[in-house]
C-alpha positions as CSV (number, residue, x, y, z in Angstrom):
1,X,2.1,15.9,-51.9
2,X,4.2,18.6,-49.9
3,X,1.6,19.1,-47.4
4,X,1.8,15.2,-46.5
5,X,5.1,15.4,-46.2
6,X,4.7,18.1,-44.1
7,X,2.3,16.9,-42.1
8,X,4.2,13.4,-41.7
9,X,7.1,15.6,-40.4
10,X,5.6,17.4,-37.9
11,X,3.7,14.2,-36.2
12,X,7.6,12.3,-36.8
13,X,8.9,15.1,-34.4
14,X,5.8,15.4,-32.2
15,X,6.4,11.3,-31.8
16,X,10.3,11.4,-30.8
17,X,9.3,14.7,-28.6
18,X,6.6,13.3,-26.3
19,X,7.8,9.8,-25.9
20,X,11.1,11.3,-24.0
21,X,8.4,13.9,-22.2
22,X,6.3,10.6,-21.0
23,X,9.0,9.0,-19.8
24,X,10.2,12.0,-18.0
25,X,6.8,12.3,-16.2
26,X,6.5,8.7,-15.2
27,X,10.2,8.7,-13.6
28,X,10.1,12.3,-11.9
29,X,6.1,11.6,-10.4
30,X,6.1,12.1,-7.2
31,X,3.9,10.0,-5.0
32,X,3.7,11.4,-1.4
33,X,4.6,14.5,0.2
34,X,8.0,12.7,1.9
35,X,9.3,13.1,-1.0
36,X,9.6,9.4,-2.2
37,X,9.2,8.6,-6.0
38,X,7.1,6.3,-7.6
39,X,8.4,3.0,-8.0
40,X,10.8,1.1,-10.3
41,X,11.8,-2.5,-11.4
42,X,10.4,-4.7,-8.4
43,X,7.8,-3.2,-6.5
44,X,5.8,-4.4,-3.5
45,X,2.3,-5.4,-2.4
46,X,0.3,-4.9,1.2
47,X,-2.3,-6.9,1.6
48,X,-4.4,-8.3,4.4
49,X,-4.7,-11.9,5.2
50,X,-7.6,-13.5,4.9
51,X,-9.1,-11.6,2.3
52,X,-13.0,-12.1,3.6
53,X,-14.3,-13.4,6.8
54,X,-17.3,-13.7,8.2
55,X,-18.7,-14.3,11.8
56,X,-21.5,-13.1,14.5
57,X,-21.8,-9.7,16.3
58,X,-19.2,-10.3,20.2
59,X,-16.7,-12.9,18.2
60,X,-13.1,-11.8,17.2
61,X,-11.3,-12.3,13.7
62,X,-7.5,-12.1,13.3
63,X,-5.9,-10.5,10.1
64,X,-2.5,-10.5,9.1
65,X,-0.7,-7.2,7.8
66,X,1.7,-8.7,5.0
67,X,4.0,-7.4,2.7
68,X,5.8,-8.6,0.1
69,X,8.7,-7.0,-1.2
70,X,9.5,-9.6,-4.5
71,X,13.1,-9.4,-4.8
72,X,13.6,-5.6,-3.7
73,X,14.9,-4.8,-0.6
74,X,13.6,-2.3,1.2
75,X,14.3,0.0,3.9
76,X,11.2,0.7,5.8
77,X,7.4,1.6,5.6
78,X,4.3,3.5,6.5
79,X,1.2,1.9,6.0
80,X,-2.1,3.0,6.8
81,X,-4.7,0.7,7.9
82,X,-8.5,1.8,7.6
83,X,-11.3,0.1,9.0
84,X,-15.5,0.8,9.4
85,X,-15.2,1.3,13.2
86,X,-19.2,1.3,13.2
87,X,-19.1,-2.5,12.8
88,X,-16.2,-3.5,13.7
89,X,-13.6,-2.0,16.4
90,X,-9.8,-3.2,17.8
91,X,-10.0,-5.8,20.4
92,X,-6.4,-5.9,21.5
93,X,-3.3,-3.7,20.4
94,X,-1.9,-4.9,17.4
95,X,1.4,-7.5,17.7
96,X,3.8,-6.7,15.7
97,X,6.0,-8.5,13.5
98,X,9.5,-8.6,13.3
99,X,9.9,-7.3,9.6
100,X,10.6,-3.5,10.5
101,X,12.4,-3.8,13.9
102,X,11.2,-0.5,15.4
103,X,8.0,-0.5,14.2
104,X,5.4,1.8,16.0
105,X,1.7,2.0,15.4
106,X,-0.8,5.4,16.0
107,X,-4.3,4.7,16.2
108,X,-6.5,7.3,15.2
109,X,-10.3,6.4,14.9
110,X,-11.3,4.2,12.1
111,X,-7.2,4.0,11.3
112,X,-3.9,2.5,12.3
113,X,-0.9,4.1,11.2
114,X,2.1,1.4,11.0
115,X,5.6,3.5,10.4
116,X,9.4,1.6,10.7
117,X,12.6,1.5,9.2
118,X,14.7,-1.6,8.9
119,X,16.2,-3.7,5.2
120,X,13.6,-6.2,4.4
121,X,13.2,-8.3,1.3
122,X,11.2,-11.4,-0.1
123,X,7.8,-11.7,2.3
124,X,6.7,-11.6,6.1
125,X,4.0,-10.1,9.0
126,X,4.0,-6.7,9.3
127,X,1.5,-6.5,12.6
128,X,-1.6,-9.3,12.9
129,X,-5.1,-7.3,13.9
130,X,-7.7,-8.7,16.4
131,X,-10.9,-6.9,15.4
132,X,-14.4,-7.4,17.5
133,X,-17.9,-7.3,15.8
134,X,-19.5,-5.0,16.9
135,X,-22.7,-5.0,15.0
136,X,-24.2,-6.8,12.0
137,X,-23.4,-5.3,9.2
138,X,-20.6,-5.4,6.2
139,X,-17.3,-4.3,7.3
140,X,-13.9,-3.1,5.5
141,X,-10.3,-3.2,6.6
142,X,-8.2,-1.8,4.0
143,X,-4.4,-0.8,3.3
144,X,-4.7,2.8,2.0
145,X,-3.8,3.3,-1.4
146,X,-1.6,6.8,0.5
147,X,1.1,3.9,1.9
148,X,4.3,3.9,1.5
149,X,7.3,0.8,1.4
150,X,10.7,2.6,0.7
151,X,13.5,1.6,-1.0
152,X,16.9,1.5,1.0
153,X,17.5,5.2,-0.1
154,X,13.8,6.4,0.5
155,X,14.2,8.1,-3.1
156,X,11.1,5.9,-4.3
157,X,8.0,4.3,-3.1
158,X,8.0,0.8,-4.2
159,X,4.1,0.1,-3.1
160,X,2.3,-1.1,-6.3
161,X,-0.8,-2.8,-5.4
162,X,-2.7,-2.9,-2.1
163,X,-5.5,-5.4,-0.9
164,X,-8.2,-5.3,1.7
165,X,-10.3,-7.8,3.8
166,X,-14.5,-7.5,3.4
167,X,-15.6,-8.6,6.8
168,X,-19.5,-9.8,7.4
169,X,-20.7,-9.4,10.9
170,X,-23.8,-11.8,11.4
């Protein structure tokens, strides 16, 4: 009988030890090399608008960059934008939105790097994307899951979930 209760003592205080250690690790993670946090209470979502599309090799598709921020304002973003550039490639430069004012975009190949400050809370544009077919094929625009939407005090990335657009080229 000693050594259960022993034994029951010694998982009691590994129990109230680790749960304090767990929530420790989740608080204190951090998610980027900026030096944000991972998130707490509200958090937001990226996502591309429409989420597939389909259409023939020399037409055009628009996609809308949106975020939404739930009731959590935030004070700015950096959001990375990947795309398959072998079926698909930028027709025009990216219009902007009027979310972050400030905004600035880098294009790199097979990426566009969206970065601005500014308080922002509930839903809106970020940028809307004109993309060409370039060849049949099955295409990919996604928000990379290395994104960032800031709180008003940068200590924590707020950027829960991220969703992409599947693009057939006839």
């Amino acid at each position: 009988m000693r050594f259960n209760k022993g034994i029951k003592l010694f998982l009691l205080i590994l129990v109230v030890l680790a749960i304090p250690a767990a929530v420790w690790l989740v608080i204190d993670s951090d998610l980027t090399t900026l030096g944000v946090k991972a998130g707490h209470a509200e958090e937001a979502l990226v996502f591309l608008m429409p989420a597939e599309a389909r259409f023939t090799q020399g037409e055009t598709v628009e996609l809308a960059v949106k975020i939404d921020t739930g009731k959590e304002a935030v004070g700015g973003c950096r959001i990375l934008v990947n795309f398959t550039d072998e079926f698909i490639e930028l027709a025009e430069e990216p219009r902007l939105g009027v979310v972050f004012p400030g905004l600035r975009v880098r294009k790199e190949a097979g990426r566009l790097i969206f970065e601005g400050s500014g308080r922002l809370w509930g839903q809106g544009t970020v940028a809307v994307l004109v993309f060409k077919a370039k060849k049949t094929g099955l295409a990919m625009v996604e928000i990379d899951r290395e994104s960032i939407v800031w709180d008003e005090e940068k200590r924590f990335n707020l950027l829960k979930n991220v969703a992409g657009t599947k693009i057939e080229v006839e």
